[in-house]
N, C-alpha and C positions, 0 to 999 in steps of 0.2 A: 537076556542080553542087555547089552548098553542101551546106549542112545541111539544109539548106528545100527543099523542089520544088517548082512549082507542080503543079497540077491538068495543064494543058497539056502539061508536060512529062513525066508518069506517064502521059497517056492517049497519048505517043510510045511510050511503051518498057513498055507495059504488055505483060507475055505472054515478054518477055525471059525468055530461062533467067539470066540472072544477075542479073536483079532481082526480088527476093520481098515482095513487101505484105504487112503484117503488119496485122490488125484489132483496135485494143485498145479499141473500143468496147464498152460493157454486153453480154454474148449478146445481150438483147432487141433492141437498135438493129440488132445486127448481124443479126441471123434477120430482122428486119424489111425492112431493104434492105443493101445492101455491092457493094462493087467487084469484079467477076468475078475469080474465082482469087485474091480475098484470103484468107489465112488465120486464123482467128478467134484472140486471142491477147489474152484479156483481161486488164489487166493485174492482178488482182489473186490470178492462178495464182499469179503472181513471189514475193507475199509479203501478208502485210507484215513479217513474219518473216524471218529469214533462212534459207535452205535450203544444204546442202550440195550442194558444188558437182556434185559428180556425179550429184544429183535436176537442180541447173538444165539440164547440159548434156545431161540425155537431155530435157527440156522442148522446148529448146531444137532438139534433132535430131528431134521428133513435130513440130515446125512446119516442118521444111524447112531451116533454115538451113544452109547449106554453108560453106564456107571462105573462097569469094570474092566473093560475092553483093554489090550493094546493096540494103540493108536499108530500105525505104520503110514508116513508121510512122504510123498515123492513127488517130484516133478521130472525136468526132460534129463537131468543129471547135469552136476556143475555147474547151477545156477543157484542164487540166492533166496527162491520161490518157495522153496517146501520149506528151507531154515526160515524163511516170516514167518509161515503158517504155525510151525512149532511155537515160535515165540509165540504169536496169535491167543491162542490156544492156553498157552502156558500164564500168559499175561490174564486171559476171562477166568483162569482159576482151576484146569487141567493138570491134575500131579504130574511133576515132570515125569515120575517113575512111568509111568501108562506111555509117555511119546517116546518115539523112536522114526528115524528119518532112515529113508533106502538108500544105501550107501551107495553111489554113483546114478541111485535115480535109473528112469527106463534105460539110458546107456546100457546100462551097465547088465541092467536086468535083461536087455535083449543079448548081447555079449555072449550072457551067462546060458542062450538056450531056453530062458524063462514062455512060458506060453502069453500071447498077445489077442488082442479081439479088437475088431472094432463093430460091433454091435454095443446096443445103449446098452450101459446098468440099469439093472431095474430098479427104478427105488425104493430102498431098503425100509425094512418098515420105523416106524418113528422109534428114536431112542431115546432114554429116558434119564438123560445127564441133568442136570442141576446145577444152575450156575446163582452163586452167592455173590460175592463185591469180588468184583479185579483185585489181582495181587499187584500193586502199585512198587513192589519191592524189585521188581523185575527192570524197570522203568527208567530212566530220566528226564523228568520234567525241565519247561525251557530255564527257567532262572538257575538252576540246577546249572544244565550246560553253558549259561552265558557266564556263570561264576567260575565255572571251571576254563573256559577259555582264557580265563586270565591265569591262570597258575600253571601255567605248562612244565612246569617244575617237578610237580605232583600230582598234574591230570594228563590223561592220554586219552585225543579225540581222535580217535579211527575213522577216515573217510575211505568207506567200500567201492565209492562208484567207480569208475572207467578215467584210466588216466587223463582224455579229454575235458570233463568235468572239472576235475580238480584244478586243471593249467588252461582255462578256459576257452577248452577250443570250441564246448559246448556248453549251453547255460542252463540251468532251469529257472524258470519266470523272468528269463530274460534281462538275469545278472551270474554272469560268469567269477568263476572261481571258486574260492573255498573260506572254510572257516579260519580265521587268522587261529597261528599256532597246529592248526588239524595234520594230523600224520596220513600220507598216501598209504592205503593197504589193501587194495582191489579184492573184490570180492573174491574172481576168476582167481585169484592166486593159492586159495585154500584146495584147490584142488590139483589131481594126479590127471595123467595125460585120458585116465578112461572115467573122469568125473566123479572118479571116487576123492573120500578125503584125503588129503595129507596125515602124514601120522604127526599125532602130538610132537615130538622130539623134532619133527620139521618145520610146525609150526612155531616151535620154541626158539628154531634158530631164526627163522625171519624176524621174530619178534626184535629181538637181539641184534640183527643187524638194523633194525631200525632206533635201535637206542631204549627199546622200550624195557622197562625193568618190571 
């Protein structure tokens, strides 16, 4: 598969030894109902800090992860959570080929008839990934983006969050507004009414109506 699975396609190959579900929903959603044998991996263990790499990769081996696994990432569906965790993941140095995100997420998967539990996972026994140096290519470092905020010509700064953020109805650290030059492109908007994604060709036309080339 892609990057994307469907619901259908996870409830084939669920229970595989080579394929590990990961749950980067809230505890609470996840205590509440989750996908048998998902692993609970919320994403805000990861950070939002940086960690040395040898705290990620024993993280990383308490969830199970092995060497050659495909790695299927979800959260509550239509939210931004399991796409960090990919990044996450992808950033300590995880082929992207091995990740793959549930397409609309538990939504979708309960929708789909998928079976649900909420009984704990049991933890899985230690996997034996191997993390070497961060791919720093994945990245934008700050000089990086304070350079590109000046050339709005030829950079394009994507602000995800929630209209209020951006038009300061809401502040984080208690300064309101946005990056001078930054484009509005909310997270929620990459998705379909059942939290799955948008198809490419629809993504392409938002992009487009926002001037982006």
């Amino acid at each position: 598969p892609g990057r994307l699975v469907s619901a259908s396609w996870l409830q084939q190959h669920l229970g595989r030894p080579d394929v590990l579900v990961l749950d980067a929903s809230p505890p609470r959603l996840h205590q509440q109902q989750h996908i048998p044998g998902a692993i609970p991996a919320p994403l805000f263990t990861m950070g939002p800090h940086e960690l040395p790499q040898a705290e990620v990769q024993a993280r990383l081996q308490a969830w199970g992860i092995g060497a050659h696994q495909r790695i299927v990432i979800l959260d509550q569906g239509g939210t931004y959570i399991a796409a960090r965790l990919f990044w996450d993941l992808l950033h300590h140095g995880l082929p992207a080929e091995r990740l793959h995100l549930l397409d609309g997420g538990m939504a979708k998967w309960v929708a789909s008839g998928g079976a649900v539990t909420n009984a704990p996972t049991p933890a899985p026994a230690p996997g034996s990934v191997r993390l070497t140096a961060p791919d720093h290519s994945v990245r934008v470092k700050l000089p990086e983006f304070l350079a590109a905020t000046g050339d709005p010509q030829h950079q394009v700064m994507l602000e995800a969050l929630d209209p209020e953020y951006f038009f300061g109805g809401a502040a984080f650290f208690n300064r309101a507004g946005h990056v001078p030059h930054a484009t509005l492109m909310p997270a929620n908007d990459f998705y379909n009414a059942d939290k799955t994604f948008k198809s490419p060709a629809e993504i392409q036309r938002m992009l487009h109506h926002l001037g982006i080339r």
